[in-house]
N, C-alpha and C positions, 0 to 999 in steps of 0.2 A: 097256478104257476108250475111249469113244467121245468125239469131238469136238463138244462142246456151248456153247464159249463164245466158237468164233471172231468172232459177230455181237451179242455183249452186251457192251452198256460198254466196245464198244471204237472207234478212231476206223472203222474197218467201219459202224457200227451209227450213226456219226453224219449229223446232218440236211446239213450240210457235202458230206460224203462223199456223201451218197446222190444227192443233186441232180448232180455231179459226174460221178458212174458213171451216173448216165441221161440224162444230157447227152452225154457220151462216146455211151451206146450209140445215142442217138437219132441221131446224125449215121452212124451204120455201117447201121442199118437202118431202113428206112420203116415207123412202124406211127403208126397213129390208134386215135381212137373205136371204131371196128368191129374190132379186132386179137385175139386170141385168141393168150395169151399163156401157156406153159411154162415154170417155176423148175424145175431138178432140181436140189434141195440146197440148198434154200431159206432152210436157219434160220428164223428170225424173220418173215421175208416181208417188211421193210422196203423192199427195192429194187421188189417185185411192187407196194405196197399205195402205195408212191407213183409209181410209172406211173399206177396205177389212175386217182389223183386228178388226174394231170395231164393224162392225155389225154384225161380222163373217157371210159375206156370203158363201154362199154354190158355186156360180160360182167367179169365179175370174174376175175382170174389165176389159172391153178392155180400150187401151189407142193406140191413135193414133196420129202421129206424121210424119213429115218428116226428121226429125236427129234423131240417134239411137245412145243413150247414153250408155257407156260401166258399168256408173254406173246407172241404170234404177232400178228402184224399180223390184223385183223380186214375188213380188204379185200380179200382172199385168200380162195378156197378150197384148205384144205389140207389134204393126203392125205397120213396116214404110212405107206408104202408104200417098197417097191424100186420106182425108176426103171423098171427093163427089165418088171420085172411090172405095173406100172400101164400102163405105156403097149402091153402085148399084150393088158389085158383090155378096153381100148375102143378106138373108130375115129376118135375126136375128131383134128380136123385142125389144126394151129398155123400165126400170121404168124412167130411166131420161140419159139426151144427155147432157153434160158438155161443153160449151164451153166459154175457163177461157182467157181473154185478147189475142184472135186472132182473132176473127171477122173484126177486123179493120185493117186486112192483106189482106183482100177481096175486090174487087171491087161491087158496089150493083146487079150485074147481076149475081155475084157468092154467093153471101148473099145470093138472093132471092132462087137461083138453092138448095144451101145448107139447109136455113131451111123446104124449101119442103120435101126435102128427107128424114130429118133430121122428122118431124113430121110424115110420113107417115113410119116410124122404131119406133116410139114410142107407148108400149103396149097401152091398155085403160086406163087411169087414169094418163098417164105417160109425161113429163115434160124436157121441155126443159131452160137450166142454162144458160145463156148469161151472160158473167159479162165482164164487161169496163171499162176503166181507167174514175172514176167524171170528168165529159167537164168543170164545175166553180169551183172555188178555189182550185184546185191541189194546194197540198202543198212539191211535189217530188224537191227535191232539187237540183238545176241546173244554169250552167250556161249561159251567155245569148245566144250563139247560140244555145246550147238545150234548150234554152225554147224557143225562137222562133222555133224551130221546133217543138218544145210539143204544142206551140199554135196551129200551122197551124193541126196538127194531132191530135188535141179535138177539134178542130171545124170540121174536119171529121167525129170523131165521134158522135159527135150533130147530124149531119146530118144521120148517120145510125141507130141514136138509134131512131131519128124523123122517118126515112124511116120503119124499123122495127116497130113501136107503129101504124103506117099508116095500115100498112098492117093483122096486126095483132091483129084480136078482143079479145081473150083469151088472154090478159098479165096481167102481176104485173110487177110494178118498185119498188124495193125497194135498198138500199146501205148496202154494206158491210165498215167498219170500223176497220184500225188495228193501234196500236199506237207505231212508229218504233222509236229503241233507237238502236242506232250503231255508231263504232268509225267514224271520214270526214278519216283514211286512208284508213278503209273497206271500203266506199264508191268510194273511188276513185280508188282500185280497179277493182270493179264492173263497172264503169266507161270506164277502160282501155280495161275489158273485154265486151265491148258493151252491157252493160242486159238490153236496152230499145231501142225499133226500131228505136227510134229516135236518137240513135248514130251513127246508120251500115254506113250511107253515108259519115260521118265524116274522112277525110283523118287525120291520128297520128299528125299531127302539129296543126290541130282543137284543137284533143283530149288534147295534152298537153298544149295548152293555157287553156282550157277548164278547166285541172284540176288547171294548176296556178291560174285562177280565183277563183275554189273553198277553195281553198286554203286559200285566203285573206277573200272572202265573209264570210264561215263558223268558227262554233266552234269547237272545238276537238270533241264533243261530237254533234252529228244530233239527233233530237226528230221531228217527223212529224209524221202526219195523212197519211196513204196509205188509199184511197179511192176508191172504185168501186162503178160502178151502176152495179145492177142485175137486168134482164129482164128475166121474167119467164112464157115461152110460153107451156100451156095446152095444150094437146092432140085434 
């Protein structure tokens, strides 16, 4: 089962959020009009297709993905493709390479392959976007077999953001912050429709104990911090 719903109908996928995340990114990295811009793991293309409009660039964004969404942002040029194979079958140069909560779909041997490639497509001055679910005090709302899967999958990522900072002299860490207000039945929803990797292996009788727990646990109304690390590797 592949991950298909982390950027539908969920606060991810909202106008709120999206302004938010490109406000954040915009002050980490310099890009204009003239920017030539990379998504790997794009989903929907919402975060590409409103750069587009706001910095009115002059080229359109690629966005890459391996699920091809009917409803994809239409400001985007999207290729569904592997990452590592699209970007060895062209020469195309980037102001910054986006990659937004997939890294930690990677094993470190495909990490390490990717951000080579990944630096050596980026113009002069140009900037690669990591961002990753915060590894201490997630505050994502769950119950206890998703959080024991959420543990065991931010202590993985510990380890690749440790492995990545290892390797790489050129970074900034810094966090992204968003303040999420949504009904517990939107959430459970989103739930049903697996929008966190840490649900896909969950066979439907998990899920719906999963959501009777949340059920009881929560209030009608969820208020949490979504939290990322950003890791920002120079050219």
């Amino acid at each position: 089962m592949s991950l298909k719903n982390w950027d539908n109908k969920t606060w991810l996928s909202s106008k709120k959020y999206i302004y938010s995340f490109n406000n954040f990114l915009l002050k980490q990295v310099k890009l204009d009009k003239n920017s030539h811009i990379l998504d790997i793991g794009c989903g929907r293309g919402k975060i590409l297709g409103s750069l587009y409009s706001r910095l009115r660039l002059k080229n359109k964004p690629i966005g890459i993905d391996i699920e091809s969404h009917q409803d994809r942002d239409k400001r985007i040029h999207f290729k569904k493709i592997d990452a590592t194979t699209y970007l060895k079958s062209n020469k195309k140069k980037f102001d910054l390479i986006l990659i937004k909560q997939t890294i930690h779909l990677l094993n470190f041997k495909e990490i390490k392959k990717l951000i080579f490639i990944c630096k050596s497509r980026l113009k002069n001055k140009g900037n690669i976007a990591i961002f990753t679910l915060e590894t201490s005090k997630n505050e994502i709302p769950a119950f206890s077999l998703m959080l024991k899967k959420l543990k065991l999958s931010l202590e993985r990522d510990k380890k690749i953001i440790r492995f990545i900072s290892k390797n790489y002299r050129k970074i900034k860490k810094t966090r992204f912050l968003f303040k999420v207000k949504l009904s517990r039945n939107k959430y459970i929803k989103m739930i049903k429709n697996r929008y966190i990797s840490t649900l896909l292996g969950l066979n439907p009788s998990e899920i719906s104990k999963g959501i009777n727990e949340i059920n009881r646990k929560y209030q009608k109304l969820l208020i949490f911090n979504d939290k990322l690390i950003c890791l920002i590797l120079e050219k």
